[in-house]
GUNU-624359 format. One record per residue (C-alpha): residue number from 1; z, x, y. Coordinates in steps of 0.5 Angstrom, whole numbers, always signed. Layout:
BEGIN
SITE   n    up  east north
SITE NUM     Z     X     Y
...
END
This chain:
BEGIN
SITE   n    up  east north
SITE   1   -74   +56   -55
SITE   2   -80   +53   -57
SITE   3   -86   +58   -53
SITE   4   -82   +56   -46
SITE   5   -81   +62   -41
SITE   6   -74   +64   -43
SITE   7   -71   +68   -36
SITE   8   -64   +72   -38
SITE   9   -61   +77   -34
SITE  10   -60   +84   -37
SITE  11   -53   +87   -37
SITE  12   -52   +94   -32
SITE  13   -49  +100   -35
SITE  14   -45  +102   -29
SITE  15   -44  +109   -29
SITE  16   -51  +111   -31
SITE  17   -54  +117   -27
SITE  18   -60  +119   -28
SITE  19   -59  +125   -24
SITE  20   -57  +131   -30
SITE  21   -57  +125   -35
SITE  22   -53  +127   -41
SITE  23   -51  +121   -45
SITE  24   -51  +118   -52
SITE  25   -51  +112   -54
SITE  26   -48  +110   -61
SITE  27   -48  +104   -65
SITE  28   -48  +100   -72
SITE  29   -53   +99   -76
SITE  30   -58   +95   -76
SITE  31   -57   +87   -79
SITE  32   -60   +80   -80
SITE  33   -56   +77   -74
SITE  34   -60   +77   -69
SITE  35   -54   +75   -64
SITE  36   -51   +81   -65
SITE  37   -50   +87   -63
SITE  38   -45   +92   -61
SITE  39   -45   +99   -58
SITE  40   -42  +105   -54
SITE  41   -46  +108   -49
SITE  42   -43  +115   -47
SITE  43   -44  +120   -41
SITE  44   -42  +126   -39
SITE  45   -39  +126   -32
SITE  46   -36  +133   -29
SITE  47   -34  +135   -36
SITE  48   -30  +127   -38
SITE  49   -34  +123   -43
SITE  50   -34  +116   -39
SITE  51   -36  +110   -44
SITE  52   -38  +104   -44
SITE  53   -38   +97   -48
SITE  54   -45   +95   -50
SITE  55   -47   +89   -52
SITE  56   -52   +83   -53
SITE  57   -53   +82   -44
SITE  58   -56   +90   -45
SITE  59   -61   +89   -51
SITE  60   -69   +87   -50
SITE  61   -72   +85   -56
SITE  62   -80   +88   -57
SITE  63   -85   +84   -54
SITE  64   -81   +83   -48
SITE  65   -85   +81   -42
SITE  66   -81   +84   -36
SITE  67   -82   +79   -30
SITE  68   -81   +84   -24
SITE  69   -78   +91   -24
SITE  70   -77   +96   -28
SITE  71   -72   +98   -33
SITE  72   -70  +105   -35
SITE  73   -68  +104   -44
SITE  74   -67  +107   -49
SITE  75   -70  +106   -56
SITE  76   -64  +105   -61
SITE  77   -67  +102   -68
SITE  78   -76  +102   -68
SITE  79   -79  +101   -76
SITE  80   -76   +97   -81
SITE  81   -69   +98   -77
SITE  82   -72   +92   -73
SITE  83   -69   +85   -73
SITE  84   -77   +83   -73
SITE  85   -77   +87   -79
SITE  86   -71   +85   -83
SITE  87   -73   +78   -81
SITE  88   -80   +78   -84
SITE  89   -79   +77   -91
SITE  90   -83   +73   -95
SITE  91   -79   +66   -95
SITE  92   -77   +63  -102
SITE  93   -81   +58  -107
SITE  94   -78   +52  -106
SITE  95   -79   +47  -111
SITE  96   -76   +40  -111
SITE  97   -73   +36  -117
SITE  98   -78   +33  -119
SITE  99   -83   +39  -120
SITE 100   -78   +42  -125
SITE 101   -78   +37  -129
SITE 102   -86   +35  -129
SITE 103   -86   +44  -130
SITE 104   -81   +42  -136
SITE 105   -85   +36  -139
SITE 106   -92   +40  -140
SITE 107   -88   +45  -142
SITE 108   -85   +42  -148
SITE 109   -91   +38  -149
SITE 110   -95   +44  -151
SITE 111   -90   +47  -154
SITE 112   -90   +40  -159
SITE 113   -97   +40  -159
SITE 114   -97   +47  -162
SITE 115   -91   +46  -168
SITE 116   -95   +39  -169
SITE 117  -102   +43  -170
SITE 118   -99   +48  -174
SITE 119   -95   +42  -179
SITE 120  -102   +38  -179
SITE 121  -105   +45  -181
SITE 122   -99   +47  -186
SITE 123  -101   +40  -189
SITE 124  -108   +41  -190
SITE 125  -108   +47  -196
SITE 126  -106   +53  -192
SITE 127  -115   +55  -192
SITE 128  -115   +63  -194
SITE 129  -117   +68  -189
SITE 130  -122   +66  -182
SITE 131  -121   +58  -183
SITE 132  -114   +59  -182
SITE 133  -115   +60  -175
SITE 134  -121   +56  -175
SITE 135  -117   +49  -177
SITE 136  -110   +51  -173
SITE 137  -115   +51  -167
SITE 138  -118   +45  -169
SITE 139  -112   +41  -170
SITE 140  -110   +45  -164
SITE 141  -115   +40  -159
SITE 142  -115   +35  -162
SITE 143  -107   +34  -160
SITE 144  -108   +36  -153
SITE 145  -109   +29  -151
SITE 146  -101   +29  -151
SITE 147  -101   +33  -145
SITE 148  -104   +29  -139
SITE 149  -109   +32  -134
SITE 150  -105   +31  -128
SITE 151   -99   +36  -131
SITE 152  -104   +40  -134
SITE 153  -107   +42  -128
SITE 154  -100   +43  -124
END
Protein backbone atom coordinates (compact mmCIF):
# COMPACT_ATOMS: atom_id res chain seq x y z
CA UNK A 1 0.00 0.00 0.00
CA UNK A 2 1.33 3.45 -0.80
CA UNK A 3 0.53 5.45 2.54
CA UNK A 4 -3.40 4.92 2.11
CA UNK A 5 -5.46 3.96 5.00
CA UNK A 6 -5.80 0.09 4.85
CA UNK A 7 -9.04 -1.21 6.51
CA UNK A 8 -9.18 -5.04 7.24
CA UNK A 9 -11.23 -6.75 9.73
CA UNK A 10 -9.44 -8.74 12.42
CA UNK A 11 -10.11 -12.68 12.81
CA UNK A 12 -12.41 -13.47 16.23
CA UNK A 13 -11.25 -16.23 18.73
CA UNK A 14 -14.72 -17.62 19.40
CA UNK A 15 -14.15 -19.25 22.69
CA UNK A 16 -12.25 -16.65 24.32
CA UNK A 17 -13.88 -15.70 27.86
CA UNK A 18 -12.16 -13.51 29.67
CA UNK A 19 -13.87 -14.45 32.87
CA UNK A 20 -11.35 -17.01 34.67
CA UNK A 21 -9.31 -16.53 31.36
CA UNK A 22 -6.66 -19.83 31.51
CA UNK A 23 -5.05 -19.84 28.03
CA UNK A 24 -2.16 -20.01 26.11
CA UNK A 25 -1.25 -19.31 22.73
CA UNK A 26 1.32 -21.42 20.94
CA UNK A 27 3.26 -20.61 17.66
CA UNK A 28 6.27 -20.98 15.51
CA UNK A 29 9.00 -18.94 15.49
CA UNK A 30 9.56 -15.70 14.10
CA UNK A 31 10.19 -15.59 9.97
CA UNK A 32 11.26 -12.86 6.97
CA UNK A 33 7.66 -13.64 5.48
CA UNK A 34 5.34 -11.48 6.70
CA UNK A 35 2.28 -13.30 5.34
CA UNK A 36 2.54 -15.70 7.16
CA UNK A 37 1.84 -16.63 10.48
CA UNK A 38 0.30 -19.58 12.18
CA UNK A 39 -0.63 -20.65 15.70
CA UNK A 40 -2.87 -22.45 18.46
CA UNK A 41 -4.71 -20.57 20.60
CA UNK A 42 -5.56 -22.93 23.64
CA UNK A 43 -8.29 -22.33 26.56
CA UNK A 44 -9.22 -24.24 29.47
CA UNK A 45 -12.98 -24.68 29.69
CA UNK A 46 -14.61 -26.78 32.64
CA UNK A 47 -11.05 -28.88 32.72
CA UNK A 48 -11.22 -29.56 28.52
CA UNK A 49 -8.64 -27.76 26.48
CA UNK A 50 -10.60 -26.01 23.57
CA UNK A 51 -8.37 -25.06 20.72
CA UNK A 52 -8.46 -22.78 17.90
CA UNK A 53 -6.28 -22.12 14.59
CA UNK A 54 -4.68 -18.82 14.52
CA UNK A 55 -3.89 -17.43 11.47
CA UNK A 56 -2.79 -14.22 9.64
CA UNK A 57 -7.21 -12.69 10.07
CA UNK A 58 -5.83 -12.43 14.01
CA UNK A 59 -2.63 -10.68 13.88
CA UNK A 60 -2.10 -6.62 14.39
CA UNK A 61 1.25 -5.46 13.38
CA UNK A 62 3.18 -2.83 15.84
CA UNK A 63 1.89 0.84 14.76
CA UNK A 64 -1.28 -0.38 14.18
CA UNK A 65 -3.77 2.55 14.45
CA UNK A 66 -7.24 0.95 15.74
CA UNK A 67 -10.22 2.96 14.16
CA UNK A 68 -13.01 2.49 16.89
CA UNK A 69 -13.19 -0.12 19.54
CA UNK A 70 -10.80 -2.03 21.28
CA UNK A 71 -8.95 -5.06 21.07
CA UNK A 72 -8.00 -7.23 24.00
CA UNK A 73 -4.34 -9.14 22.66
CA UNK A 74 -1.57 -10.66 23.41
CA UNK A 75 1.83 -10.03 22.59
CA UNK A 76 3.63 -12.96 21.01
CA UNK A 77 6.95 -11.72 19.43
CA UNK A 78 8.47 -8.13 20.68
CA UNK A 79 12.35 -7.22 20.20
CA UNK A 80 14.53 -8.60 17.07
CA UNK A 81 11.70 -11.29 16.95
CA UNK A 82 9.97 -8.66 15.18
CA UNK A 83 9.03 -8.96 11.45
CA UNK A 84 10.07 -5.01 11.41
CA UNK A 85 13.01 -6.00 13.05
CA UNK A 86 14.26 -8.98 10.98
CA UNK A 87 13.26 -7.00 7.67
CA UNK A 88 15.23 -4.00 8.69
CA UNK A 89 18.46 -5.07 7.73
CA UNK A 90 21.03 -3.05 5.83
CA UNK A 91 20.34 -3.80 2.01
CA UNK A 92 23.28 -4.92 -0.14
CA UNK A 93 25.72 -2.70 -2.27
CA UNK A 94 24.46 -3.22 -5.55
CA UNK A 95 27.24 -2.37 -8.40
CA UNK A 96 26.37 -2.76 -11.83
CA UNK A 97 28.81 -3.87 -14.77
CA UNK A 98 30.29 -1.27 -15.75
CA UNK A 99 31.38 -0.02 -12.11
CA UNK A 100 33.30 -3.38 -11.68
CA UNK A 101 35.24 -3.06 -14.57
CA UNK A 102 36.02 0.87 -14.05
CA UNK A 103 37.16 -0.83 -10.16
CA UNK A 104 39.06 -3.48 -12.27
CA UNK A 105 40.72 -1.11 -14.63
CA UNK A 106 42.24 1.31 -11.84
CA UNK A 107 43.12 -1.36 -10.10
CA UNK A 108 45.28 -3.16 -12.72
CA UNK A 109 46.51 0.46 -13.76
CA UNK A 110 48.01 0.92 -10.60
CA UNK A 111 49.30 -2.13 -10.19
CA UNK A 112 51.44 -1.72 -13.70
CA UNK A 113 52.46 1.70 -12.79
CA UNK A 114 53.94 0.14 -9.69
CA UNK A 115 55.90 -2.86 -11.71
CA UNK A 116 56.93 -0.37 -14.27
CA UNK A 117 58.54 2.21 -11.35
CA UNK A 118 60.03 -0.59 -10.10
CA UNK A 119 61.63 -1.95 -13.66
CA UNK A 120 62.53 1.78 -14.49
CA UNK A 121 64.14 2.11 -10.93
CA UNK A 122 65.95 -1.55 -11.52
CA UNK A 123 67.26 -0.16 -14.91
CA UNK A 124 68.44 3.27 -13.28
CA UNK A 125 71.60 1.22 -10.98
CA UNK A 126 69.74 -0.07 -8.00
CA UNK A 127 70.87 3.53 -5.90
CA UNK A 128 72.24 2.00 -2.27
CA UNK A 129 70.45 2.90 1.15
CA UNK A 130 67.53 5.89 1.44
CA UNK A 131 67.77 6.82 -2.59
CA UNK A 132 66.19 3.96 -3.27
CA UNK A 133 62.87 4.57 -1.97
CA UNK A 134 63.69 7.92 -3.00
CA UNK A 135 64.03 7.17 -7.15
CA UNK A 136 61.20 4.43 -6.96
CA UNK A 137 58.91 6.92 -5.64
CA UNK A 138 59.88 9.33 -8.11
CA UNK A 139 59.40 6.97 -10.80
CA UNK A 140 56.27 6.24 -9.08
CA UNK A 141 54.70 9.81 -9.85
CA UNK A 142 55.85 10.17 -12.79
CA UNK A 143 53.95 7.19 -14.20
CA UNK A 144 50.72 8.16 -12.35
CA UNK A 145 49.35 9.63 -15.39
CA UNK A 146 48.54 6.23 -16.56
CA UNK A 147 45.61 6.05 -14.16
CA UNK A 148 43.03 8.77 -15.38
CA UNK A 149 41.64 11.37 -12.52
CA UNK A 150 38.12 10.04 -13.18
CA UNK A 151 38.99 6.26 -12.24
CA UNK A 152 41.10 7.58 -9.86
CA UNK A 153 38.46 9.38 -7.95
CA UNK A 154 36.21 6.58 -7.96
Amino acid sequence: MDGGDVTRLLGIIYHFKFIEWKAFVRCGQPIENIYEFTGVYTELQDGKPVKEALNLEHVMWANTVLANGFVWGLVVHCGNETRMAMNGRTPKIKLGILDDEVNFMGLFLFLLMAILSAIVTAFSGFPLGPDLLTMYMRYLILLSNIIPVKIGNI
